[in-house]
N, C-alpha and C positions, 0 to 999 in steps of 0.2 A: 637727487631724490632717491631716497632707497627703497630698492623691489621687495616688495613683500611677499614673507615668507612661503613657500609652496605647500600646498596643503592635504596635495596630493597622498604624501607617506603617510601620514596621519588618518585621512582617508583608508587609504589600501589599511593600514594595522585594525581600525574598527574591523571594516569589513571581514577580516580575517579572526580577530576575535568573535566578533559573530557567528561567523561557519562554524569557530570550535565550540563554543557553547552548545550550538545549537545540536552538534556531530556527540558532544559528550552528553546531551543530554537525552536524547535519543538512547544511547547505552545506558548511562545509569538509572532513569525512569524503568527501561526494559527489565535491569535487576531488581528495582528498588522501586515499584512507585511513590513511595512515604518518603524519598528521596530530597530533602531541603534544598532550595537555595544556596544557601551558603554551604554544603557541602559540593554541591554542582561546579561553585566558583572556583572551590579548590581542584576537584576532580579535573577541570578544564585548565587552571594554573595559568590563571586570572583574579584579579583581588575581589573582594564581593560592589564595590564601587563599581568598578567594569560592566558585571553583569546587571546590575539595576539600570547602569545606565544603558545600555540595551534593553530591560524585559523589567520592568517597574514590579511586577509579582510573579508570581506562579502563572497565571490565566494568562496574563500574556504571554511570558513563554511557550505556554502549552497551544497559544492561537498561533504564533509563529512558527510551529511544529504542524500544527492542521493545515496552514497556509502553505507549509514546502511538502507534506503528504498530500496536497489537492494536488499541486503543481507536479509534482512528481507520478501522479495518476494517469494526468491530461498528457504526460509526455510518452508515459507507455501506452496509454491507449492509441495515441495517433499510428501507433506498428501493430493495429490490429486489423486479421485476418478481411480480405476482400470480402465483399458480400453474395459474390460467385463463389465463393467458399462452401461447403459443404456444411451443412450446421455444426455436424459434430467433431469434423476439423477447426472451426472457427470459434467453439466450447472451450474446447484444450486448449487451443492456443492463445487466446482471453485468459485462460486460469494461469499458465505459465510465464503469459507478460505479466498480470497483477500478483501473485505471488513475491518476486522478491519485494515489490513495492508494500503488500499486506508484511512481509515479516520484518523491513526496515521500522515499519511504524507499528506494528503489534501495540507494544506498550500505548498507545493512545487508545486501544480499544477497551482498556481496562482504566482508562484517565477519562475519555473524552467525554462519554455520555454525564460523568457527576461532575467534570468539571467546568467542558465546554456546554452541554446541552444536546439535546438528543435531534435538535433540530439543524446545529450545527455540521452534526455530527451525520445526519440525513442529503445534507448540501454536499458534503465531502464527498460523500459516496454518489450522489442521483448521476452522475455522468455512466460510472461502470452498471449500475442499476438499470439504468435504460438498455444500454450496451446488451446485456446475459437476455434482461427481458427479448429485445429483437431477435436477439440469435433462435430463443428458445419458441418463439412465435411462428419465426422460419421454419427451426426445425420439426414443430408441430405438423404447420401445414406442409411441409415434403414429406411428413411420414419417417425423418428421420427420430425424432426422440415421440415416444406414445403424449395420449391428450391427454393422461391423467388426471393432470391437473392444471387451473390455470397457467399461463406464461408467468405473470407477475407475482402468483402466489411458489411457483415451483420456484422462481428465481432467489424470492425472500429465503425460499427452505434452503437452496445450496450454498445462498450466504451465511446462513447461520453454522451450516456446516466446516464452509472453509473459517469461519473464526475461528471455530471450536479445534478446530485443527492447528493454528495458527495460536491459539494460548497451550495444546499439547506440544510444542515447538519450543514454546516461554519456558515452560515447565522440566521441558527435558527427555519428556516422553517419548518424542517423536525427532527422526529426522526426516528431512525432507526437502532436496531440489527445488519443487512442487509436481514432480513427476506422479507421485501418489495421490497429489491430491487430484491435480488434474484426473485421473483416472476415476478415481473415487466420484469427480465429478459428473462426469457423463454415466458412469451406472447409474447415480443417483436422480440422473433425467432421462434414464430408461432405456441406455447403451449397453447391449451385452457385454461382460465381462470381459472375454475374448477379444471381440470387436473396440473398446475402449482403451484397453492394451497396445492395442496394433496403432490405433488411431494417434494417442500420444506420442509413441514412438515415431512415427513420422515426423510430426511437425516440432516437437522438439528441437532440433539443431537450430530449424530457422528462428525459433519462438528465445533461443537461448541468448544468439548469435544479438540478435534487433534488441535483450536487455542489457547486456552487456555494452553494447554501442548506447544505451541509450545514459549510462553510469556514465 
């Protein structure tokens, strides 16, 4: 009786064409959002067959990208700072894990709200959302960042800020580690200048060391 074929190669090749799809489209959305299909296919160097049969359209590719931008969130976040942490050690060092993960995926913050929905797109993020909120509620009541303003409302401000940072990044305007921004972030929740400086610079190496293990 003859053994049937192993199916395993064929296996691994999908899944391999998948990551590149997925890795080239990441890039070319990031240049191009108006970015087809069928130029994606080429771009990746795979037939457009291939890629359909992976990602039926557009929206699903683009969920399949929200899906590895969640995943990839939850993996940085798990290397975030002790809750014996100091609030505005554990600021910086939140801004410096999700940074490279915010610039891997930029390009869906200019896709996701029209294409996935803003509610999706709300799901993606509530993990790190909670996350800033708790820090910034700590840091309230120790007296580390002022009570200006709510937790949940100062945390919405600083988000909107690192985006806007993060399409200056798109754009060309800016470069950035996230060492600036992290900085920028704690003045922005009421860190002296001076003091927010000093503050980054520490936890940096650890904060670099934990993304890089985490790639």
């Amino acid at each position: 009786m003859t053994k049937p074929v192993a199916r395993e190669p064929q296996r691994r090749n999908a899944r391999s064409n998948r990551a590149r799809i997925l890795t080239t489209a990441r890039r070319e959305l990031g240049r191009n959002p108006d970015t087809t299909l069928e130029e994606l296919a080429r771009a990746a160097g795979v037939v457009r067959r291939t890629l359909f049969g992976h990602f039926p359209g557009r929206s699903a590719l683009l969920e399949a990208l929200a899906e590895e931008a969640s995943e990839t969130l939850r993996e940085a976040m798990a290397h975030a700072a002790e809750a014996s942490e100091p609030a505005d050690r554990a600021l910086a060092h939140f801004t410096l894990l999700m940074w490279p993960v915010g610039d891997r995926y930029r390009m869906l913050l200019a896709l996701a709200r029209h294409d996935l929905g803003a509610e999706r797109v709300s799901e993606i993020l509530a993990p790190a959302r909670a996350e800033v909120t708790a820090i910034l509620e700590r840091g309230q009541r120790d007296g580390v960042f002022p009570a200006h303003l709510p937790p949940v409302a100062l945390s919405a401000g600083l988000e909107a800020m690192i985006v806007a940072l993060l399409e200056q990044v798109n754009t060309g305007a800016l470069e950035d580690d996230g060492t600036r921004a992290a900085v920028a972030t704690l003045i922005a929740a009421g860190v002296p200048e001076r003091r927010a400086g000093a503050v980054v610079e520490a936890v940096a190496p650890a904060a670099f060391a934990q993304s890089v293990a985490a790639e």
